[in-house]
N, C-alpha and C positions, 0 to 999 in steps of 0.2 A: 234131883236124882244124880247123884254124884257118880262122876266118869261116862254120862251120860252125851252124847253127842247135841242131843234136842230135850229142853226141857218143856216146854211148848209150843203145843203145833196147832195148826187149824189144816183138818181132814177134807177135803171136796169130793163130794159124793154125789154122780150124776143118778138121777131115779131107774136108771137100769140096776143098777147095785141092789133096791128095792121087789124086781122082778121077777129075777131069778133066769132061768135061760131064755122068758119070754122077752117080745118086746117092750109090752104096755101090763100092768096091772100089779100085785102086791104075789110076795113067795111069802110062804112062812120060814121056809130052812134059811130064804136068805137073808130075811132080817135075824133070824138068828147068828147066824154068819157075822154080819154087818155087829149086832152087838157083842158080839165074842171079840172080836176083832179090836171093836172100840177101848172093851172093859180090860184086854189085855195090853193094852199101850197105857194103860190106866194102873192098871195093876204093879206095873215098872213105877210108878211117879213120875207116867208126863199127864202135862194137864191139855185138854182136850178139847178143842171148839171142831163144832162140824157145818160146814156150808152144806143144806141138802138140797139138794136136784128136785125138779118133776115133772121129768120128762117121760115116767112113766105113767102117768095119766092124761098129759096133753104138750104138748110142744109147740114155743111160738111159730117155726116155720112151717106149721102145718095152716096155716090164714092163709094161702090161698085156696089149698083143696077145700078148706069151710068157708070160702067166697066172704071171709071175714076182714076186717082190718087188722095187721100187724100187732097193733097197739092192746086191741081187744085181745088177741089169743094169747099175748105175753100176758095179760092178765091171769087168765085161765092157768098158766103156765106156773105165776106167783102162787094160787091156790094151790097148784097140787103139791110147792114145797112145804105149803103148812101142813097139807093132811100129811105127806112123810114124815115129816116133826113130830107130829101129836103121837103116828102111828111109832116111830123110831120110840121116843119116849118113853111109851107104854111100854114096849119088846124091851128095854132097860130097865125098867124098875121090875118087869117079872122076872130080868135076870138079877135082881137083887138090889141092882143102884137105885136107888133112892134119889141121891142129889145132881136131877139134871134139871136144868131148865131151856124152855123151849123161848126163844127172841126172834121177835119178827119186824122188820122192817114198816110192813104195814102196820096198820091198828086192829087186833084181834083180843080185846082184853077180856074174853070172857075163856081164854084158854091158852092165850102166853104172855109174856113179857113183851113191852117195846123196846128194841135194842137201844139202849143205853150205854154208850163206850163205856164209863168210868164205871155203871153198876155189872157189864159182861167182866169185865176185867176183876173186878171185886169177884163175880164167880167163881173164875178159874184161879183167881188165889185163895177164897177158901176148898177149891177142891172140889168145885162142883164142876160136872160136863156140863157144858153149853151145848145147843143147837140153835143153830141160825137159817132161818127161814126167811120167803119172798125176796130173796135178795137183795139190793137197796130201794126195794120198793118202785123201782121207776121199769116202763116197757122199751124196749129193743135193747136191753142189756140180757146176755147169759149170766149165768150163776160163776163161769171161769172168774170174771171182774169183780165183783161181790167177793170171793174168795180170798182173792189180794187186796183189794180196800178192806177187808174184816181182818187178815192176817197181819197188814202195818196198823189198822188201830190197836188190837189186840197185844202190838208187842212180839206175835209171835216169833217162834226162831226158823221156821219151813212150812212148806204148804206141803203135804202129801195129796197127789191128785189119784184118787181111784179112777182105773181105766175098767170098761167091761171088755175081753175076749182079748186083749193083747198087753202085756205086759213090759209095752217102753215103746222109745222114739224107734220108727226103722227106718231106713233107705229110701223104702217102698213100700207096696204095700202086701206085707204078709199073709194075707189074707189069698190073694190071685197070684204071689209070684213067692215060690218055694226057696229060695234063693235073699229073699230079702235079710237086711242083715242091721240089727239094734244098736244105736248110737248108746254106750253108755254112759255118756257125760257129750252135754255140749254147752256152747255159749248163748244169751240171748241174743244175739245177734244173728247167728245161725240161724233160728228157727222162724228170726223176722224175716230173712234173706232166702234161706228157700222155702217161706211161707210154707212150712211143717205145721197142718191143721192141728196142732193137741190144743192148743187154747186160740181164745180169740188175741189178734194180739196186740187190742188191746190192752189185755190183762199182762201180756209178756212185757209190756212195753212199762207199765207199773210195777212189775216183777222187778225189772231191770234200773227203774229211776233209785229204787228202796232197797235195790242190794237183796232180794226175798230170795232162798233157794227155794227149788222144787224138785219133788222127788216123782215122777210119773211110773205108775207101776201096776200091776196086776192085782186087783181087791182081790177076785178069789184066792190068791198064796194066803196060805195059812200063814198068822202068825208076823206078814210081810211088814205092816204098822209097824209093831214093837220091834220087830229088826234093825229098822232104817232109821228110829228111834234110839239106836242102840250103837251103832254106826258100820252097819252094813250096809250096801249101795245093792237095792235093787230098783231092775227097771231100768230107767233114764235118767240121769242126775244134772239139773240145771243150775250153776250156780254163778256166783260172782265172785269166786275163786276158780274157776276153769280158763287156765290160759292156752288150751290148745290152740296149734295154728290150723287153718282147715286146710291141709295136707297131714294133719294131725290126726283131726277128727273125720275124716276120708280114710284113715288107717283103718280104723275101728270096724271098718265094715266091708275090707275089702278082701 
């Protein structure tokens, strides 16, 4: 896509994106949403891998409320990114695409792909959307670290992370304190240093070996994808071109 800022991205989509204003279960508007969103970052000529979430149907941190093992409910957890996948899919090809395919870390071969680096990448260079499900297949990992290890096999050029209800890094937290105020660029060391929950960070910490940016931002904006795709900053912009000093990035929000 020529004058384009990012020609390939890998999208991280936690299973609230799936919900819609609830906490747990499937929206119709918002997988619609979710596919409009996709098909028009698509529509520009970037090519498109999605990490999806499913924490709308079950969450590993919920083992102890279900007197379960850790290990068992991250399972439960892997499941529910395939039913997003298969369900994401379908909401795609009724919007018209055709060429997506659904890659899963586990083995599910009666309804996806085994992720394959050199055949995902063959994908997205003929032009097909990926989806990537169960994340690397293993328990006590989130789907954040999945994201960044699929984003450097893939090549990509940024990870877009959909956030639900808040759209970027804040101070604090927006939500209890009216006053709080959104970092718009910071450093990965920042957010290791004052352990700013948006990823595990782990994942930051891979972000930051591999040079990855990241863009954290609001899925419900319309449009926000192809934007940032385009090279407007919204959101939070994490990069390994941000030289602010943190008297810098203290500016931002004060």
């Amino acid at each position: 896509m020529s004058g384009a800022r990012y020609n390939r991205i890998v999208v991280k989509l936690s299973g609230r994106a799936f919900a819609g204003d609830e906490e747990f279960g499937l929206d119709s508007a918002a997988l619609a949403h979710v596919a409009n969103e996709l098909l028009d970052a698509r529509s520009r000529g970037v090519e498109v891998a999605v990490v999806v979430g499913g924490g709308n149907f079950f969450r590993g941190n919920l083992a102890e409320e279900w007197e379960i093992e850790r290990a068992e409910a991250d399972n439960v957890g892997m499941l529910g990114t395939v039913m997003n996948g298969i369900i994401l899919r379908g909401v795609l090809k009724q919007h018209g695409l055709e060429d997506v395919r659904l890659m899963t870390a586990l083995p599910f071969p009666s309804f996806a792909e085994p992720f394959i680096r050199l055949r995902a990448l063959a994908h997205l260079e003929r032009d097909r959307l990926v989806l990537l499900a169960s994340g690397i297949g293993q328990p006590y990992v989130t789907t954040d670290y999945p994201a960044v290890q699929r984003a450097i096999e893939l090549r990509a050029d940024a990870i877009l992370l959909g956030k639900h209800g808040t759209d970027g890094i804040y101070d604090r937290d927006p939500r209890t304190d009216r006053l709080a105020r959104r970092y718009d660029t910071l450093r990965y060391q920042d957010i290791l240093e004052q352990d700013l929950r948006v990823m595990d960070q782990s994942a930051i910490v891979l972000a930051r070996e591999y040079d990855m940016p990241l863009h954290i931002f609001d899925f419900e904006e319309k449009g926000a994808i192809a934007a940032i795709c385009s090279g407007e900053n919204r959101g939070t912009y994490i990069s390994p071109s941000t030289t602010l000093t943190r008297s810098e990035i203290e500016e931002q929000v004060s």
